[in-house]
mmCIF file of the N, C-alpha and C atoms, coordinates in Angstrom:
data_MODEL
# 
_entry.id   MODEL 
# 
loop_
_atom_site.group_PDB 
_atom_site.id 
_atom_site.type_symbol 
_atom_site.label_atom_id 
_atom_site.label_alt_id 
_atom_site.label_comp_id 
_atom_site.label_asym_id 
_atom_site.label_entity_id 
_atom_site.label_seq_id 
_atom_site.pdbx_PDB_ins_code 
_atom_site.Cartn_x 
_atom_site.Cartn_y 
_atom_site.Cartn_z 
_atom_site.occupancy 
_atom_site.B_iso_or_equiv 
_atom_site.pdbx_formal_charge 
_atom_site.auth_seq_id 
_atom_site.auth_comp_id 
_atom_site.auth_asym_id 
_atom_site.auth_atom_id 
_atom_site.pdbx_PDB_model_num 
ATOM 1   N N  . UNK A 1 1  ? 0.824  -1.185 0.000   1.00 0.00 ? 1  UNK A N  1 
ATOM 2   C CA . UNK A 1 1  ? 0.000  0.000  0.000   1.00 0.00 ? 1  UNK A CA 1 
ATOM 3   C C  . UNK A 1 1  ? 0.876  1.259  0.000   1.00 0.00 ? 1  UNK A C  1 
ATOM 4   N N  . UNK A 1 2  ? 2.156  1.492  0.599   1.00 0.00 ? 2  UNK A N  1 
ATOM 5   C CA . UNK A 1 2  ? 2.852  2.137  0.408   1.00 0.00 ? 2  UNK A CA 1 
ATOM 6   C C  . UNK A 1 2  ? 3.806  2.592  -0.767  1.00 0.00 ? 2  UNK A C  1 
ATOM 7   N N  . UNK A 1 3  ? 4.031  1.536  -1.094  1.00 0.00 ? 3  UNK A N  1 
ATOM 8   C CA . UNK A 1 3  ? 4.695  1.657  -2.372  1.00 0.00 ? 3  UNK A CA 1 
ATOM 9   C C  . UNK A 1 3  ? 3.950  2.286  -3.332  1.00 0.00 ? 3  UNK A C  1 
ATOM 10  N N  . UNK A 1 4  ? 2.342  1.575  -3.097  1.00 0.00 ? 4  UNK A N  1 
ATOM 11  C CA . UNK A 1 4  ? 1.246  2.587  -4.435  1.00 0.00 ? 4  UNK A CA 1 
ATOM 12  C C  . UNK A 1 4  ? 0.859  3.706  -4.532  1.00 0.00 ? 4  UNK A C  1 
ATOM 13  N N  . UNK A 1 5  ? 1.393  4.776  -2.849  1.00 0.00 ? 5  UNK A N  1 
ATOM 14  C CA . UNK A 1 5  ? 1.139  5.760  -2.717  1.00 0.00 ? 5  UNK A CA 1 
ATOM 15  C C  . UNK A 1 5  ? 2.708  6.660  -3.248  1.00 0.00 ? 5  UNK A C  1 
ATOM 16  N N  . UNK A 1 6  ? 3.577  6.555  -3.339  1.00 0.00 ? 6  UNK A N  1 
ATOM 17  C CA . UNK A 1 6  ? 4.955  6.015  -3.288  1.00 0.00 ? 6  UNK A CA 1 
ATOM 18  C C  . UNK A 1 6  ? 4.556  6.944  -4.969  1.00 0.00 ? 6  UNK A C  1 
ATOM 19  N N  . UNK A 1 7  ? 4.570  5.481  -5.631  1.00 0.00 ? 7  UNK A N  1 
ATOM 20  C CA . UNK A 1 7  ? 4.046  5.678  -7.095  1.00 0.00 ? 7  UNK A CA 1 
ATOM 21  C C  . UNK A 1 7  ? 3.176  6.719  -7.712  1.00 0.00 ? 7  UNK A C  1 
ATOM 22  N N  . UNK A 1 8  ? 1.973  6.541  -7.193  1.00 0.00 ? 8  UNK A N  1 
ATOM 23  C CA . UNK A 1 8  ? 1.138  7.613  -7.765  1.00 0.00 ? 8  UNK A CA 1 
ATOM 24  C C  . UNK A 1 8  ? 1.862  9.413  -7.039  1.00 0.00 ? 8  UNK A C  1 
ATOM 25  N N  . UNK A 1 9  ? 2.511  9.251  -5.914  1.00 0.00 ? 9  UNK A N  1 
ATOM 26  C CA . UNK A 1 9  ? 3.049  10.756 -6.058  1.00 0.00 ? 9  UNK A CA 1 
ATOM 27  C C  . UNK A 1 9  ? 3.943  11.276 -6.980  1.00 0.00 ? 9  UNK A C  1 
ATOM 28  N N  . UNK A 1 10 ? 4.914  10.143 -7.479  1.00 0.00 ? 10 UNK A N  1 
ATOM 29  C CA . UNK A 1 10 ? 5.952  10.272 -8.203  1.00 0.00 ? 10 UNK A CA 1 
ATOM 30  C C  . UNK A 1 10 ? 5.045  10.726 -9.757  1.00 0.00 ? 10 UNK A C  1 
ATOM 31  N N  . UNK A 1 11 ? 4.386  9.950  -9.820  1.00 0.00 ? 11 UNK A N  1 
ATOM 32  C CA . UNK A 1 11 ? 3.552  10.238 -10.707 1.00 0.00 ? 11 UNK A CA 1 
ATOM 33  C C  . UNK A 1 11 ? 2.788  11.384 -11.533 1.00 0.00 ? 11 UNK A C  1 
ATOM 34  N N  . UNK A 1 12 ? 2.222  11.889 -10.015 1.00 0.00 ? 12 UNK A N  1 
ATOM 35  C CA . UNK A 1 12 ? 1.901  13.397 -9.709  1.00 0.00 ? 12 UNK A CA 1 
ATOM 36  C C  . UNK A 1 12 ? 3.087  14.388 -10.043 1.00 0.00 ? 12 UNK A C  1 
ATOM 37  N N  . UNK A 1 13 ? 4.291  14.350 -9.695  1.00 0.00 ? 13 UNK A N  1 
ATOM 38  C CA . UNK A 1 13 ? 5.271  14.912 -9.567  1.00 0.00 ? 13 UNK A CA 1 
ATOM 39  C C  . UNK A 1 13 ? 5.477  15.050 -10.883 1.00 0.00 ? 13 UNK A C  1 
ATOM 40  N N  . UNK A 1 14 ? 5.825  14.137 -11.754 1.00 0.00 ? 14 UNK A N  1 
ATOM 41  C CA . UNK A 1 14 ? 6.215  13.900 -12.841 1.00 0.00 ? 14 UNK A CA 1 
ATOM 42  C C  . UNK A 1 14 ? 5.515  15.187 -14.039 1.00 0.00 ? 14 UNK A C  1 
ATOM 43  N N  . UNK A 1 15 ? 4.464  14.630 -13.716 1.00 0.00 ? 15 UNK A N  1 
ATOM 44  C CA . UNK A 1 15 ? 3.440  15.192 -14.542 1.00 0.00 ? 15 UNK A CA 1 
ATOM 45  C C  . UNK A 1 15 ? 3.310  16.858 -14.198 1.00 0.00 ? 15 UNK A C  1 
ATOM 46  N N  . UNK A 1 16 ? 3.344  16.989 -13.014 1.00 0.00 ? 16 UNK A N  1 
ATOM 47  C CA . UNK A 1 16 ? 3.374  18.388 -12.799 1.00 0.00 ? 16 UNK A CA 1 
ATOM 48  C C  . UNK A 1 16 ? 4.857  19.271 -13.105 1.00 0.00 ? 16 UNK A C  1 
ATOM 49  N N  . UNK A 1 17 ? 5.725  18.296 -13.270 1.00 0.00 ? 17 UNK A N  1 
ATOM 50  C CA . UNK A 1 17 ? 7.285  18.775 -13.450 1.00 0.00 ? 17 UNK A CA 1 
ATOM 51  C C  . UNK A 1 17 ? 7.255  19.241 -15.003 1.00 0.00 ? 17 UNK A C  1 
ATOM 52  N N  . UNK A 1 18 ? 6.405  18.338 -15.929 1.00 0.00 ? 18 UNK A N  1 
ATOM 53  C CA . UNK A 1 18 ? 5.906  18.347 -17.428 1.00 0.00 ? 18 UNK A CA 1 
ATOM 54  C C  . UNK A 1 18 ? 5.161  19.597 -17.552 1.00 0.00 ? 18 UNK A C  1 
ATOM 55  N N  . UNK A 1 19 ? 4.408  19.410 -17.011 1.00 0.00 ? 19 UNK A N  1 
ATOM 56  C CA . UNK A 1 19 ? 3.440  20.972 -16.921 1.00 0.00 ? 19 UNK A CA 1 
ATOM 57  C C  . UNK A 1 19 ? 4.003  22.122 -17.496 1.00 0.00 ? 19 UNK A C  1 
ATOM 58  N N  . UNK A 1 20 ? 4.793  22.398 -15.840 1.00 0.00 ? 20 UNK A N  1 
ATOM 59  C CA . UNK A 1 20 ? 5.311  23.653 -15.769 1.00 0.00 ? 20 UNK A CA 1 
ATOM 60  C C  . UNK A 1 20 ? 6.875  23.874 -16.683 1.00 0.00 ? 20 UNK A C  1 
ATOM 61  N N  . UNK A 1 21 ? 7.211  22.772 -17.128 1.00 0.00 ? 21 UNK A N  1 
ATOM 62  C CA . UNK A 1 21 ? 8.164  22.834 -18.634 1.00 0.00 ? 21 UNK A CA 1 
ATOM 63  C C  . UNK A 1 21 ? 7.681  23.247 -19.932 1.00 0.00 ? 21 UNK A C  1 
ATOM 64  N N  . UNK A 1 22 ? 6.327  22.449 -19.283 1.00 0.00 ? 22 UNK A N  1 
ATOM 65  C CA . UNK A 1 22 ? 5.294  23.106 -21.234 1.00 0.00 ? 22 UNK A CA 1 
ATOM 66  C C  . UNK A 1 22 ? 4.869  24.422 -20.535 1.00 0.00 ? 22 UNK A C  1 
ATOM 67  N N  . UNK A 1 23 ? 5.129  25.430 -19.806 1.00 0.00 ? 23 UNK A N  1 
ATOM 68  C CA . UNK A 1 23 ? 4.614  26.315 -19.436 1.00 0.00 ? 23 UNK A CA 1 
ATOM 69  C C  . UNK A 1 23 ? 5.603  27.590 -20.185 1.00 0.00 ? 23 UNK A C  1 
ATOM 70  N N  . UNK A 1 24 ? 6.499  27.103 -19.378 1.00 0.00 ? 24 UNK A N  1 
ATOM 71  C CA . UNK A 1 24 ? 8.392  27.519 -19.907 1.00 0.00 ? 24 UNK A CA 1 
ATOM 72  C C  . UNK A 1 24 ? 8.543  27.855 -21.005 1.00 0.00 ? 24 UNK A C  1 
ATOM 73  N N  . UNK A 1 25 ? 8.311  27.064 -21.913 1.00 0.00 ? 25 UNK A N  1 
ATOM 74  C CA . UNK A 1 25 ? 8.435  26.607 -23.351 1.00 0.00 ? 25 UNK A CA 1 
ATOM 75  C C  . UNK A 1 25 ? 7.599  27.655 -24.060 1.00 0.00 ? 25 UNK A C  1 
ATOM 76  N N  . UNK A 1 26 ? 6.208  27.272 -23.422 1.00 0.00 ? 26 UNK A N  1 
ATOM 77  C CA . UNK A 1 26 ? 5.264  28.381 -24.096 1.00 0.00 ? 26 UNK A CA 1 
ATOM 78  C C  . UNK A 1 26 ? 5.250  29.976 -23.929 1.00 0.00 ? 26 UNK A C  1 
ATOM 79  N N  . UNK A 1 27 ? 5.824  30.291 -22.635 1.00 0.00 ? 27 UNK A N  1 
ATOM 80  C CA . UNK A 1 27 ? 5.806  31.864 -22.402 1.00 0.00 ? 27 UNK A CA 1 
ATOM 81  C C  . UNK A 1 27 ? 7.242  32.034 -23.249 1.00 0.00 ? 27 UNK A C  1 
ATOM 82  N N  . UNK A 1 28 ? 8.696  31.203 -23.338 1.00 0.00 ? 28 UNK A N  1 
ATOM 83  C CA . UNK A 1 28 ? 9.170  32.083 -23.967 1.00 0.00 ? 28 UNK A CA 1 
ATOM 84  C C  . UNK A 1 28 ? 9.085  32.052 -25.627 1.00 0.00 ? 28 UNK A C  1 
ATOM 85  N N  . UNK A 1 29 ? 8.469  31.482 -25.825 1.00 0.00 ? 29 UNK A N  1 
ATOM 86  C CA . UNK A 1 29 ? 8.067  31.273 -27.665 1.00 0.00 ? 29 UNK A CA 1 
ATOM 87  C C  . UNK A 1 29 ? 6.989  32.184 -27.567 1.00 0.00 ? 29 UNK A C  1 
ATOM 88  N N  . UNK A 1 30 ? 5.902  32.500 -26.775 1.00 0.00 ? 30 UNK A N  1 
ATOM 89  C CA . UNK A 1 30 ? 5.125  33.997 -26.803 1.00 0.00 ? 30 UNK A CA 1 
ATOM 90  C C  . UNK A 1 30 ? 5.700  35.030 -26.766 1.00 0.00 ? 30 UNK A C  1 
ATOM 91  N N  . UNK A 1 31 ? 6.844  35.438 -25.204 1.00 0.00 ? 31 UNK A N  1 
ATOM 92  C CA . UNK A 1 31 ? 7.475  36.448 -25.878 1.00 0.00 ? 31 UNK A CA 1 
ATOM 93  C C  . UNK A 1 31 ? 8.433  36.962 -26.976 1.00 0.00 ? 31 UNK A C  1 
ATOM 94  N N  . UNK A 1 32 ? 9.213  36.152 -27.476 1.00 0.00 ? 32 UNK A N  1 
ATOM 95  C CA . UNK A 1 32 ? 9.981  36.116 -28.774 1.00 0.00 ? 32 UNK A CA 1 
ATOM 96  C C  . UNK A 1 32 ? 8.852  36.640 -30.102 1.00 0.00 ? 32 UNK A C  1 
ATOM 97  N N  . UNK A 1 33 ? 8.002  35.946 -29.890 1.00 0.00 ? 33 UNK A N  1 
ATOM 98  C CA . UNK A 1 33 ? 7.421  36.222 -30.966 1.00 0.00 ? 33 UNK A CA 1 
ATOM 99  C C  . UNK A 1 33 ? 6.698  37.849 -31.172 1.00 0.00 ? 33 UNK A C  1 
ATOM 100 N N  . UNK A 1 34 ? 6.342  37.705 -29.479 1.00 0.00 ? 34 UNK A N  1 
ATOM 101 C CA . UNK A 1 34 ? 5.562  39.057 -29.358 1.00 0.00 ? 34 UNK A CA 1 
ATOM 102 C C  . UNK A 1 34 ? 6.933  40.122 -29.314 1.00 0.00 ? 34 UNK A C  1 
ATOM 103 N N  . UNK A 1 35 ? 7.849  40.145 -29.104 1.00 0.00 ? 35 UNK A N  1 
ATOM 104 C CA . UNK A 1 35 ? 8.733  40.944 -29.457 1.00 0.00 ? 35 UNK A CA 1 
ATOM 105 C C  . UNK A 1 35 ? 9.397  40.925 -30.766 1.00 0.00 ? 35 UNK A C  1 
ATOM 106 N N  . UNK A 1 36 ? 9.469  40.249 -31.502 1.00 0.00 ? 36 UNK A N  1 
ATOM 107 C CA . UNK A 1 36 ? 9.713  40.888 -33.147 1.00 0.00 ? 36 UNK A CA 1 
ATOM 108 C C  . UNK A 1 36 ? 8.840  41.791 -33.658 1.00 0.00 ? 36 UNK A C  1 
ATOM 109 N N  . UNK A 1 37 ? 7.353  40.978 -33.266 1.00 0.00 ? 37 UNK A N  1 
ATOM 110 C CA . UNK A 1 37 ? 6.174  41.610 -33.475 1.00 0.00 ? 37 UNK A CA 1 
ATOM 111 C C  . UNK A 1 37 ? 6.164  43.620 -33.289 1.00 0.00 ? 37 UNK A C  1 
ATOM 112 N N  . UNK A 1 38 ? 6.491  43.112 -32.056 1.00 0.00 ? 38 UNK A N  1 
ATOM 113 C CA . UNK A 1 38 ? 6.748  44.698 -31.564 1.00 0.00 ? 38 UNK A CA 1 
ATOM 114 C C  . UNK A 1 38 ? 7.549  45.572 -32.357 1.00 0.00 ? 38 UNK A C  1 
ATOM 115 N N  . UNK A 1 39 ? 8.469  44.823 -32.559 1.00 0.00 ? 39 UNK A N  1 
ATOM 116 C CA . UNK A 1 39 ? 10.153 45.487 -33.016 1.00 0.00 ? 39 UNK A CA 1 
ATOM 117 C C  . UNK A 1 39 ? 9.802  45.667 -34.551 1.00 0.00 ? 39 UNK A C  1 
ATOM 118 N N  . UNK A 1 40 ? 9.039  44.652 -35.399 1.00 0.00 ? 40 UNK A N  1 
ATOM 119 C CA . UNK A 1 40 ? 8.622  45.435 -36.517 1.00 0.00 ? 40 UNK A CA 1 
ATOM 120 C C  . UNK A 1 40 ? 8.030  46.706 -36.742 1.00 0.00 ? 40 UNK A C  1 
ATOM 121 N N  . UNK A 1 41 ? 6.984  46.749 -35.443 1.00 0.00 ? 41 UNK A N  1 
ATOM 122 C CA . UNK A 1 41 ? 5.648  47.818 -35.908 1.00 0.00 ? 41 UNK A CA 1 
ATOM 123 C C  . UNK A 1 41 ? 6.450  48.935 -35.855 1.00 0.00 ? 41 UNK A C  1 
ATOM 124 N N  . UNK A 1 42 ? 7.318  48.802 -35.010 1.00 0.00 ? 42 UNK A N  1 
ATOM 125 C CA . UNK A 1 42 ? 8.506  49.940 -34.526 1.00 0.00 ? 42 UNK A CA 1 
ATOM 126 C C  . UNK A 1 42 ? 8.774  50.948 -35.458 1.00 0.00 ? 42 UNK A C  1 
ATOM 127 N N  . UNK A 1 43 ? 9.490  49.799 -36.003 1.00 0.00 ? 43 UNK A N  1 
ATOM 128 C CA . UNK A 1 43 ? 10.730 50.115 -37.309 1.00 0.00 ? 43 UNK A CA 1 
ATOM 129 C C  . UNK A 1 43 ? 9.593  49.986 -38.789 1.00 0.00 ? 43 UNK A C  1 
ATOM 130 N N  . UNK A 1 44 ? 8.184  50.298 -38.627 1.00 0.00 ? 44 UNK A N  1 
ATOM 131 C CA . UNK A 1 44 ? 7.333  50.420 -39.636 1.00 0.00 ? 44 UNK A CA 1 
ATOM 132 C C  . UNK A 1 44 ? 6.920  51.989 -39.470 1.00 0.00 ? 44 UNK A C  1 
ATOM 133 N N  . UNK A 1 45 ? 6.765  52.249 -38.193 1.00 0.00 ? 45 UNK A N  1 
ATOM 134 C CA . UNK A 1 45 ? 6.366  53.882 -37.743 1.00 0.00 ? 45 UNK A CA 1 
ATOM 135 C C  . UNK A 1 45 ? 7.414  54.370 -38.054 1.00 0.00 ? 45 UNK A C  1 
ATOM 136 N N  . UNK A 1 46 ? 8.905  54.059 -38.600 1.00 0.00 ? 46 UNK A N  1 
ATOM 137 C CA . UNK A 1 46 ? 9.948  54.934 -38.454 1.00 0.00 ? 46 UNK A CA 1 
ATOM 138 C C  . UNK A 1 46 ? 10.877 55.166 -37.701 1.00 0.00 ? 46 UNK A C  1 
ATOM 139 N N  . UNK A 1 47 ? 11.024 53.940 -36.660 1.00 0.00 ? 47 UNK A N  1 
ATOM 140 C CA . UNK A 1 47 ? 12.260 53.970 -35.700 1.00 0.00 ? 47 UNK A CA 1 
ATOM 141 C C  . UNK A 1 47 ? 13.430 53.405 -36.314 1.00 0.00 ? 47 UNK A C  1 
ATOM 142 N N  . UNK A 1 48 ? 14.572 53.295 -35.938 1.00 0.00 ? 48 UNK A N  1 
ATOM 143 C CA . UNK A 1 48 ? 15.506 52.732 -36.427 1.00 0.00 ? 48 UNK A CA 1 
ATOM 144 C C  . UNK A 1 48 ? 15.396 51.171 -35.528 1.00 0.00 ? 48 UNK A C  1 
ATOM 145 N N  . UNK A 1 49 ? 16.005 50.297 -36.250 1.00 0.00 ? 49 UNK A N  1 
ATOM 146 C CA . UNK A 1 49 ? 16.026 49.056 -35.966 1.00 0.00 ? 49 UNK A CA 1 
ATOM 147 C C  . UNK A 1 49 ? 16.926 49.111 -34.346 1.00 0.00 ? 49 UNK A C  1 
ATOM 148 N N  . UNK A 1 50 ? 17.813 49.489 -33.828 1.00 0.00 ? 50 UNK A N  1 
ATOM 149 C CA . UNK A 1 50 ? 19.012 49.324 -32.821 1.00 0.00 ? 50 UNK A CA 1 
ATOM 150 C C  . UNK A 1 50 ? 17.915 50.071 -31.497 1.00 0.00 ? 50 UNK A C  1 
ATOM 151 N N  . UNK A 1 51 ? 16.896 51.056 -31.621 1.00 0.00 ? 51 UNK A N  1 
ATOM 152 C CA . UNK A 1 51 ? 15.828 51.910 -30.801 1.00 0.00 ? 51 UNK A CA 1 
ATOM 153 C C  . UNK A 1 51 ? 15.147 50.708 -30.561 1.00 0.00 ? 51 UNK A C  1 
ATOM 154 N N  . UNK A 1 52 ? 14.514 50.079 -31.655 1.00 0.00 ? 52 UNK A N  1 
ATOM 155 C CA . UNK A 1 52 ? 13.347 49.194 -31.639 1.00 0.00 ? 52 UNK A CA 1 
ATOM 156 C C  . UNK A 1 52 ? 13.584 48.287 -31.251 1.00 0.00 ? 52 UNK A C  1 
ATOM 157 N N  . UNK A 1 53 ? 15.170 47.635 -30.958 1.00 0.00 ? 53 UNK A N  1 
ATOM 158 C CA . UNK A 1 53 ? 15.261 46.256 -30.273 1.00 0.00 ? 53 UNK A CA 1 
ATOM 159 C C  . UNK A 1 53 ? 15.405 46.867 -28.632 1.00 0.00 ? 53 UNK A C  1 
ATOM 160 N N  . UNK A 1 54 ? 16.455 47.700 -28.603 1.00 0.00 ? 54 UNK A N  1 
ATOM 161 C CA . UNK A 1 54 ? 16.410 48.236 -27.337 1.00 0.00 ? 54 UNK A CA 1 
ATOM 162 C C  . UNK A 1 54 ? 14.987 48.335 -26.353 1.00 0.00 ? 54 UNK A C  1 
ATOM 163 N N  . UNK A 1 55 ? 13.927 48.847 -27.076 1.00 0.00 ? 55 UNK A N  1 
ATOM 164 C CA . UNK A 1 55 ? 12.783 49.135 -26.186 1.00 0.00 ? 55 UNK A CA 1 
ATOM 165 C C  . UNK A 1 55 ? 12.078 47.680 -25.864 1.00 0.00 ? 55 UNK A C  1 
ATOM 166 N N  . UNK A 1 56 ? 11.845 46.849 -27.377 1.00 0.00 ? 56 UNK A N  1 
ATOM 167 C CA . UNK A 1 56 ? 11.452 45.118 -27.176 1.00 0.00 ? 56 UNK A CA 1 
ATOM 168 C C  . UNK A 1 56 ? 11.936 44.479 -26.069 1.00 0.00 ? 56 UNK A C  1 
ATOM 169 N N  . UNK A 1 57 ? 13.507 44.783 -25.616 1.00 0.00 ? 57 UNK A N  1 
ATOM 170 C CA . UNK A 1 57 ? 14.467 43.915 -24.456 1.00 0.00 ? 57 UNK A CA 1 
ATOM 171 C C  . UNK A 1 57 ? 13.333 43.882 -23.253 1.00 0.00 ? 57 UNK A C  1 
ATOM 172 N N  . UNK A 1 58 ? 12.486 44.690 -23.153 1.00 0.00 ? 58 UNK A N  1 
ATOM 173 C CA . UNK A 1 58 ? 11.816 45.161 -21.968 1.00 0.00 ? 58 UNK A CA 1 
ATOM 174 C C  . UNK A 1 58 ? 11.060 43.945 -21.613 1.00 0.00 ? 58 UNK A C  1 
ATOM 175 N N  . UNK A 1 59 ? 10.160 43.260 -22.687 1.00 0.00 ? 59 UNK A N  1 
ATOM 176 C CA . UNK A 1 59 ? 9.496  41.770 -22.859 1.00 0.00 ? 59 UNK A CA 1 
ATOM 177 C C  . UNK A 1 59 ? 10.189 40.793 -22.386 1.00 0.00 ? 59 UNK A C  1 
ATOM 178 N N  . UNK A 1 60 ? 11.420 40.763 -22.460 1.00 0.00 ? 60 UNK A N  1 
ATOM 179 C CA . UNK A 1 60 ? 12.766 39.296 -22.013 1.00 0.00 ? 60 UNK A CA 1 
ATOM 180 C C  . UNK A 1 60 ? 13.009 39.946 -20.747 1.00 0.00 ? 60 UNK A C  1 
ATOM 181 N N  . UNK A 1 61 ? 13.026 40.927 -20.496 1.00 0.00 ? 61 UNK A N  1 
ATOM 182 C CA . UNK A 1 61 ? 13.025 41.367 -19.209 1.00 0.00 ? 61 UNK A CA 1 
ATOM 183 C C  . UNK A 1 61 ? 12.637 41.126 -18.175 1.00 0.00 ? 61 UNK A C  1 
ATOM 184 N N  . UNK A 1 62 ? 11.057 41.203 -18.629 1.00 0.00 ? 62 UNK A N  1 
ATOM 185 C CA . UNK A 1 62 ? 9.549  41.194 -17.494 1.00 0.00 ? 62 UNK A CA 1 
ATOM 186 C C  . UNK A 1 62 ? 9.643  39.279 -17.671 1.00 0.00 ? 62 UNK A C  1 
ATOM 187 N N  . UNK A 1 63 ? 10.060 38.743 -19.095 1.00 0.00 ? 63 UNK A N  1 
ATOM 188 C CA . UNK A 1 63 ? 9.530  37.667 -18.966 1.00 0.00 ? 63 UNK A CA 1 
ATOM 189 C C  . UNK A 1 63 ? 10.615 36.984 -17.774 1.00 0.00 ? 63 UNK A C  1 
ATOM 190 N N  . UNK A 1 64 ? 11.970 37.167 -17.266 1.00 0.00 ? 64 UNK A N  1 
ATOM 191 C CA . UNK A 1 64 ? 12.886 36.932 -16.889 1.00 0.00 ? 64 UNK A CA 1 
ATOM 192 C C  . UNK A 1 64 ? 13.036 37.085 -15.454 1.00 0.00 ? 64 UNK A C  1 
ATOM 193 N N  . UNK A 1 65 ? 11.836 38.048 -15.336 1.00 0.00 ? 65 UNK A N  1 
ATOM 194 C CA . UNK A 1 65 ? 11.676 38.586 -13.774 1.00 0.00 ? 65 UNK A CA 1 
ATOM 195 C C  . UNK A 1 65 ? 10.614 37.809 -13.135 1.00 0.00 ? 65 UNK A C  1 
ATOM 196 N N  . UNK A 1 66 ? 9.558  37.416 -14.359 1.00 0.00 ? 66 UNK A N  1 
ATOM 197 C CA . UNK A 1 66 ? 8.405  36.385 -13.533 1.00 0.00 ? 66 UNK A CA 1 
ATOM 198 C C  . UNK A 1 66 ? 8.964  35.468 -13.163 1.00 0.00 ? 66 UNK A C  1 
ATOM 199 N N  . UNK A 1 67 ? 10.023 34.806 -14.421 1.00 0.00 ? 67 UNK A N  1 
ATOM 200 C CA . UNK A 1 67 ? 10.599 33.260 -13.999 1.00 0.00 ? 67 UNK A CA 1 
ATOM 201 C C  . UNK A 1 67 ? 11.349 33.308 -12.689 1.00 0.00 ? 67 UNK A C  1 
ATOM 202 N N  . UNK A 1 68 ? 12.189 34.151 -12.379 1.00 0.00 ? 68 UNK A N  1 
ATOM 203 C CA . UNK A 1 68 ? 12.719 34.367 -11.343 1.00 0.00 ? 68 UNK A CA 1 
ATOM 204 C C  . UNK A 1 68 ? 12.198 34.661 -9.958  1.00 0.00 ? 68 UNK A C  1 
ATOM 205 N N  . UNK A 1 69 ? 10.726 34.639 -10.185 1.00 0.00 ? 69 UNK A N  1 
ATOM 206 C CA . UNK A 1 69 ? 9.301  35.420 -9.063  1.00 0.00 ? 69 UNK A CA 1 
ATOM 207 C C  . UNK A 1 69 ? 9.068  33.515 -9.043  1.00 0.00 ? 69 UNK A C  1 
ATOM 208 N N  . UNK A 1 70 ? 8.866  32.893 -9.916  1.00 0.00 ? 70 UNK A N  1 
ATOM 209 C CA . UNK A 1 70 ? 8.212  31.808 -9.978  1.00 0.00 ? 70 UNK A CA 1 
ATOM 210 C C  . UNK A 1 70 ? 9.335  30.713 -8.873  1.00 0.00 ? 70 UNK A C  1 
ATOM 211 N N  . UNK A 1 71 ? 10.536 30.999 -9.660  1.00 0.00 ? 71 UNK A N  1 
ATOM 212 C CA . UNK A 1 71 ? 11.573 29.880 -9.335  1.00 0.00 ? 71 UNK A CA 1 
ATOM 213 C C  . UNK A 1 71 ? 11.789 30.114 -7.938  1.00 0.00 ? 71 UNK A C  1 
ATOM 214 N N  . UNK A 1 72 ? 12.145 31.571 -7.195  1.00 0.00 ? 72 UNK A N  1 
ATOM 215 C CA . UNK A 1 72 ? 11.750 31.740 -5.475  1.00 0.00 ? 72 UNK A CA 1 
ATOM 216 C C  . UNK A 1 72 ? 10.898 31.238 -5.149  1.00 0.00 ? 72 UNK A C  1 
ATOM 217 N N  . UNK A 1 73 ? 9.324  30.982 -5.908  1.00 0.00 ? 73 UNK A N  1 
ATOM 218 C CA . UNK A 1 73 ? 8.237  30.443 -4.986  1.00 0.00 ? 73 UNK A CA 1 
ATOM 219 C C  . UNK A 1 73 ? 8.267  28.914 -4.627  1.00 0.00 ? 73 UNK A C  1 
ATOM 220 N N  . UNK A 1 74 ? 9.224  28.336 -5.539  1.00 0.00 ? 74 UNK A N  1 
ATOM 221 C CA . UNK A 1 74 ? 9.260  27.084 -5.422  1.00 0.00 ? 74 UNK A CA 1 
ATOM 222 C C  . UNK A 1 74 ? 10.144 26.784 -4.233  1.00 0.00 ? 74 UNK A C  1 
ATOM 223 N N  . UNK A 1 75 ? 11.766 27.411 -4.688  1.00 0.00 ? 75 UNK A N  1 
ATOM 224 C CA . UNK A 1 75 ? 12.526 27.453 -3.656  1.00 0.00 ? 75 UNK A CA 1 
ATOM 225 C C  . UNK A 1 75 ? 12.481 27.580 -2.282  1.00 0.00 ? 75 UNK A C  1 
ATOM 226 N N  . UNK A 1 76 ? 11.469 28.361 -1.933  1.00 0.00 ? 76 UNK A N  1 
ATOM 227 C CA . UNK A 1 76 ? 10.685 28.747 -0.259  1.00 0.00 ? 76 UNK A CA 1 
ATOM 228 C C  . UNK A 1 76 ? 10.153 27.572 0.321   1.00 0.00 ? 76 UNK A C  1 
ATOM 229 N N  . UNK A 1 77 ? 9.627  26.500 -0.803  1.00 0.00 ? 77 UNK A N  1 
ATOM 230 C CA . UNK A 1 77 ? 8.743  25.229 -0.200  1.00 0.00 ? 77 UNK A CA 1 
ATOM 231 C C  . UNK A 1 77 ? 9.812  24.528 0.819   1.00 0.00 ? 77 UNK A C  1 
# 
């Protein structure tokens, strides 16, 4: 009976370890994308390309600061 509880946590674990990798995966392929995105419309209004990446960095930024908000919350457990 132990062992099956044993199992199904590992289990749990597993799956939730998967999760939050497909989570990973997905926010930074959103922001990449949403920052070219950006960095075009930029440099379509008339910015120069070197302005328009500079201001985009801000997205890898914020996205860099959640992960780092996220990865403390785990760390505290």
């Amino acid at each position: 009976m132990r062992i099956g509880s044993f199992i199904r946590a590992g289990l749990a674990l597993a799956s939730l370890l998967l999760s939050l990798f497909g989570i990973w995966i997905t926010i930074g392929w959103r922001v990449r994308k949403t920052r070219k995105a950006f960095e075009k419309q930029l440099v379509r209004q008339g910015m120069s390309k070197k302005d328009a990446k500079r201001l985009s960095a801000n997205y890898s930024k914020m996205k860099d600061e959640l992960m780092s908000v996220f990865k403390r919350s785990f760390v505290s457990f």
